[in-house]
N, C-alpha and C positions, 0 to 999 in steps of 0.2 A: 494394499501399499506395502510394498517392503521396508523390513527395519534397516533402518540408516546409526550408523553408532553417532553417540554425543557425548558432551565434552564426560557427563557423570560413569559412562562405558572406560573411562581412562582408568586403567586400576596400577600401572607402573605409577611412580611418584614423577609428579612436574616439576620438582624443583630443581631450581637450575636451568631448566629446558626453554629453549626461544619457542614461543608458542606465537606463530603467526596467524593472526586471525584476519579473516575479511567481516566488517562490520559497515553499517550503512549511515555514514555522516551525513549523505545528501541533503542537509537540511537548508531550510530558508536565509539568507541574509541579509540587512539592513543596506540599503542600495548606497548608504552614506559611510557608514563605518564600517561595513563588510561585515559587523557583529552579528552572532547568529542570533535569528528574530524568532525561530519556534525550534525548541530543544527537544522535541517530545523525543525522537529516535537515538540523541546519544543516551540519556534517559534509560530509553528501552535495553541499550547494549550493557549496562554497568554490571549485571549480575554475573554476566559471563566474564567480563573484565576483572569483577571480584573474586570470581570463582578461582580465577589464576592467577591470581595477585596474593591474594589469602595463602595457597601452596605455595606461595616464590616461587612460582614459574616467571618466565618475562613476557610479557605483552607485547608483541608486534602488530598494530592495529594498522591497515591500510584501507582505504575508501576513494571511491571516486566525489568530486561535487560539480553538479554544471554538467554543459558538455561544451568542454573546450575545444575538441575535436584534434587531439594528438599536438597542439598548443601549450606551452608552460603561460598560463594568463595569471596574474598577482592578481586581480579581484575575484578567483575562483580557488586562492591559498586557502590550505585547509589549517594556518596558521589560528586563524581566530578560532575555529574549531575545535585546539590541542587546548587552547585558553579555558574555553566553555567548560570541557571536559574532565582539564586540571580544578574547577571552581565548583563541578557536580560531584568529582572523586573524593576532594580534599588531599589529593595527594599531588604532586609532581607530576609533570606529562611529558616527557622528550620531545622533539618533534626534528625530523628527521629531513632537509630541504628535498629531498628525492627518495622516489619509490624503489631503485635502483643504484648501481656504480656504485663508487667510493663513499657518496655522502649518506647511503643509507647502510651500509656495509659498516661504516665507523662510529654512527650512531648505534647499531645494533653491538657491537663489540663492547663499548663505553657501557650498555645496558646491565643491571643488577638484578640484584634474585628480588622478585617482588615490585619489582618499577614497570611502568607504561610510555611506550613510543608510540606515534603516531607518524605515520610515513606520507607524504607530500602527495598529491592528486596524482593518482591512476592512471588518469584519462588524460593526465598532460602530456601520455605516448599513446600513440595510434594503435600500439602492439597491444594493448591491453581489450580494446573492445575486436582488436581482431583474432583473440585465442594464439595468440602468437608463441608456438610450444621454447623458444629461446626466451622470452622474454617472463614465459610462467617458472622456465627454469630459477629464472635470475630472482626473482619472485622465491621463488622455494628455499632458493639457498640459505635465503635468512633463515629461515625457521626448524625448528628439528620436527616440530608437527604442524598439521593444519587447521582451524575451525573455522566452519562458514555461521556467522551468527547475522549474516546483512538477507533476510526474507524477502526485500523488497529489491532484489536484484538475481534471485535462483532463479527465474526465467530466461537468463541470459545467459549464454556457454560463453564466457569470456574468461582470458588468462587466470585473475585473481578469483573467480567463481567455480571453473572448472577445468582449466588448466592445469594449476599448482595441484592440481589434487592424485596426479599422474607421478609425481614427483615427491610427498611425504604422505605417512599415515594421516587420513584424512576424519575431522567427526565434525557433528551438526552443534552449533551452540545453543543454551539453554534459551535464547531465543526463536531460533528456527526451529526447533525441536517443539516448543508452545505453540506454536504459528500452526507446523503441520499436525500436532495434537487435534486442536480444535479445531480445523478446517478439513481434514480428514474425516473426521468425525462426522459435519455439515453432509459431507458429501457421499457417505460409505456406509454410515448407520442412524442416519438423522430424525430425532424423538419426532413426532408428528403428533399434529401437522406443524410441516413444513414450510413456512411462508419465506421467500425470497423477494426483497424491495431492488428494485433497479429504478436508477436517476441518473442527471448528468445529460448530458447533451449530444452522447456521440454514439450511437446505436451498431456502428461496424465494431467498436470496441470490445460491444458487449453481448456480440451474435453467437459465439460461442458457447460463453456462460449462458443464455438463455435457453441456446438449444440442448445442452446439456440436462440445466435443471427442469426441461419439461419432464424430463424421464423422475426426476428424483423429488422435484417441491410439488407441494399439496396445490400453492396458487403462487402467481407471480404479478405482483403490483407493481406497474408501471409509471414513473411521474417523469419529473423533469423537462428537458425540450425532446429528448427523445424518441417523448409520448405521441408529441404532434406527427414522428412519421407511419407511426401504428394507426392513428386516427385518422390523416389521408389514407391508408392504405384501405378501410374503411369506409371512403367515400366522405367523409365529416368532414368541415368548413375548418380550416385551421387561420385562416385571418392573413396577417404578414407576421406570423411565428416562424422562430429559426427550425428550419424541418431539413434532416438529412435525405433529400433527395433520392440519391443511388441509393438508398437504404429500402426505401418506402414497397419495392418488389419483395425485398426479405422478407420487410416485416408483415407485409400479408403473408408468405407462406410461415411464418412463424404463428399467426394468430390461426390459421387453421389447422397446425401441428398441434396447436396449442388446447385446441377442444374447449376451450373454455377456463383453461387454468389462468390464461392472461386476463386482466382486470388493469384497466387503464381508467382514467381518469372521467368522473360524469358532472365534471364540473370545471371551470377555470379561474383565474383573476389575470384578467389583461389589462393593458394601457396603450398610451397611442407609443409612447415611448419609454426607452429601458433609462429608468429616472429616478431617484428616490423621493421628487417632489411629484413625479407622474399622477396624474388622476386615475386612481384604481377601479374597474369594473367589473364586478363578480357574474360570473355568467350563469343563468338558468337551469343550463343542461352543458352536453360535452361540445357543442356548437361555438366556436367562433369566429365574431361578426369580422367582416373585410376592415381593412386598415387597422387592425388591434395584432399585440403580440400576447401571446400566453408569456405567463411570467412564472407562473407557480400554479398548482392543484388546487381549487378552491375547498370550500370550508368544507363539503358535503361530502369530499373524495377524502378530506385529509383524516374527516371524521370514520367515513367507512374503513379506509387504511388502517388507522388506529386501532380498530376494532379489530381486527383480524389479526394485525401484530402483538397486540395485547394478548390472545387468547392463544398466540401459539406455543408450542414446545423448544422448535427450530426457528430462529429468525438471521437471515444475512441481508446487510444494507452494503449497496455499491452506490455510490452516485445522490446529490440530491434532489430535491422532490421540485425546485425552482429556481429562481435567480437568486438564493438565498443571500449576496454579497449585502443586497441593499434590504432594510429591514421592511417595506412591504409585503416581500416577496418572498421573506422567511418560512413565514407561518407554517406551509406546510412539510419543511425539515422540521422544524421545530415539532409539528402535532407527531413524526412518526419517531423522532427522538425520543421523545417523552413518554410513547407507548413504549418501545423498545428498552426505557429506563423500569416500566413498570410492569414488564413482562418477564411471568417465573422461568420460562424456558432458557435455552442457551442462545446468547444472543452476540453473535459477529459484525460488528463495525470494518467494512475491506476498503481502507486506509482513506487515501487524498482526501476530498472535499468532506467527505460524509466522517472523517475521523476530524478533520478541522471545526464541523462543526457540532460536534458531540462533546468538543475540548469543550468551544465557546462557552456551551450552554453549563457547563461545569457539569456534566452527567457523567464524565468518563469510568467514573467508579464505581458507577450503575449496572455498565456493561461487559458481559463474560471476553468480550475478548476483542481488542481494540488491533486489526491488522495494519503493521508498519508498510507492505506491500501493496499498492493499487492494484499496479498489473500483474504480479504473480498472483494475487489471491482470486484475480479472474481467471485466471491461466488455469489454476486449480481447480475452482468451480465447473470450469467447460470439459473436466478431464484430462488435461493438456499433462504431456511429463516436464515438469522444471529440471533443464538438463544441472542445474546446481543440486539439483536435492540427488537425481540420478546418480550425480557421480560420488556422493556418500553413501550410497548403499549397496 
């Protein structure tokens, strides 16, 4: 992978300089106050924030939330956001009504050596997710340089990703720069063995990354619902489980590419319905009966899982192991968590559900490296080029 420059590659002085960075707010909010409900991702930006803040450089942060779909929507303002931010900083946060025009042009002027702005949703122009080179211009002009520190959006060629980067000196933030440290790493030189856990429910998702890591992981553990379209594909009784159909042709030639590295589940916990008072049924073997849904990996699978994650060098978790929402059906995130908290090797958590629920369990501190990106760090795994990271290097 080629070197891409980062923010610590700056060796002129920042101060004084508008430092326009794309960073990834996308985060969750309160369906009532619009307050945001899980911080971990502004969190994750501050270092880079600080890093240009500490020089007096100025902070021009912009981010998409939602998808408004070239829409100005008031409950997808990135206002509560600037709040959050201002209360994680300790310092002041501008907040700019627009990503563009006058009202961010005047904000950015107002801005001092050493302060933070945050510029109004992206995505409330259409130009933004279509690469619109007028509108990455207008984009750039604020800034005298650019940093991309948003990981969970360098799979997308869009204005503020990969646009603006046509238009000033461009580097990677001390975030995006960890993210492809360690996932680089996963995938180019990875300590063996190399165990890969894939979960989650949607298997076209994650047909890439699989056929990928057959080349590069030692085994690949499968749980989740996804599991069920490997085990019809199989011939096994999958009950009334949620099974991606069109998928079920894949994943038979994946488990024959697969020679043996794929290891799917030899046990289940079903119920007649998806309930947290459900009557739970553990099943014998990988067999299930007609009218029951898999829910999660039973104890046998979560145990063998564990066992393999624990022992390895290399571990990456995408996805979880069941219907983890409701606490029945935990169990088996929870048993591969818990290995991967107790295991010496290098171990990647790739973001959405599988980094929510490694917060829950309060393990985060456990794990080498907690990925803010779902879909790029699949993107990654399958070998895919992230046109954002491309276009820093």
């Amino acid at each position: 992978m080629s070197r891409m420059k980062t923010l610590k590659d700056l060796t002129e002085s920042i101060a004084g300089k508008r430092v326009l960075m794309r960073v990834d707010f996308n985060v969750p909010l309160d369906k009532e106050t619009f307050a945001v409900s899980n911080d971990l991702r502004i969190r994750q930006a501050l270092p880079s924030i600080r890093y240009i803040t500490q020089r007096r450089g100025k902070a021009i942060l912009m981010s998409h939330l939602g998808r408004p779909k070239g829409e100005a929507k008031p409950e997808l303002s990135l206002k509560k956001v600037a709040d959050r931010l201002e209360e994680l900083l300790g310092e002041p946060v501008g907040f700019a009504p627009d990503c563009v025009g006058a009202p961010a042009l005047n904000a950015v002027s107002a801005l001092g050596e050493g302060q933070v702005l945050l510029l109004e949703n992206l995505r409330f122009h259409k130009e933004e997710e279509k690469n619109d080179e007028h509108f990455a211009g207008e984009l750039a002009s604020l800034g005298e340089l650019y940093v991309n520190d948003a990981f969970g959006t360098v799979h997308r060629a869009h204005a503020s990703t990969e646009g603006v980067t046509r238009f000033l000196p461009s580097y990677a933030g001390l975030l995006v720069q960890k993210e492809m440290d360690y996932l680089s790493k996963a995938v180019e030189k990875p300590e063996r063995p190399f165990v890969a856990l894939m979960g989650g429910a949607k298997v076209k998702d994650k047909i890439g990354a699989i056929k990928n890591l057959l080349n590069i992981a030692d085994s690949i553990l499968i749980g989740g619902a996804m599991a069920y379209a490997f085990l019809k594909a199989q011939g096994k009784r999958v009950g009334d489980s949620k099974v991606d159909e069109e998928c079920v042709p894949v994943a038979k030639e994946l488990l024959e590419a697969g020679a043996g590295k794929i290891m799917l589940p030899v046990d289940h916990l079903c119920a007649r319905k998806i309930a947290a008072d459900a009557e739970v049924l553990t099943t014998p073997d990988d067999q299930i009966p007609d009218m029951m849904i898999g829910l999660d990996i039973g104890p046998k699978t979560a145990k063998l899982y564990a066992s393999r994650v624990r022992k390895a060098k290399t571990v990456t978790w995408n996805g979880p192991m069941g219907f983890a929402e409701l606490e029945p059906f935990a169990g088996g995130t929870r048993a591969v968590a818990e290995a991967m908290a107790a295991c010496k090797g290098m171990t990647i958590v790739g973001g959405g559900e599988s980094a929510e629920a490694v917060e829950k369990l309060g393990l985060e501190d456990k794990m080498s490296h907690i990925s803010t990106g779902g879909g790029a760090c699949l993107e990654l795994l399958a070998g895919e080029v992230l046109p954002g990271i491309a276009a820093l290097q």
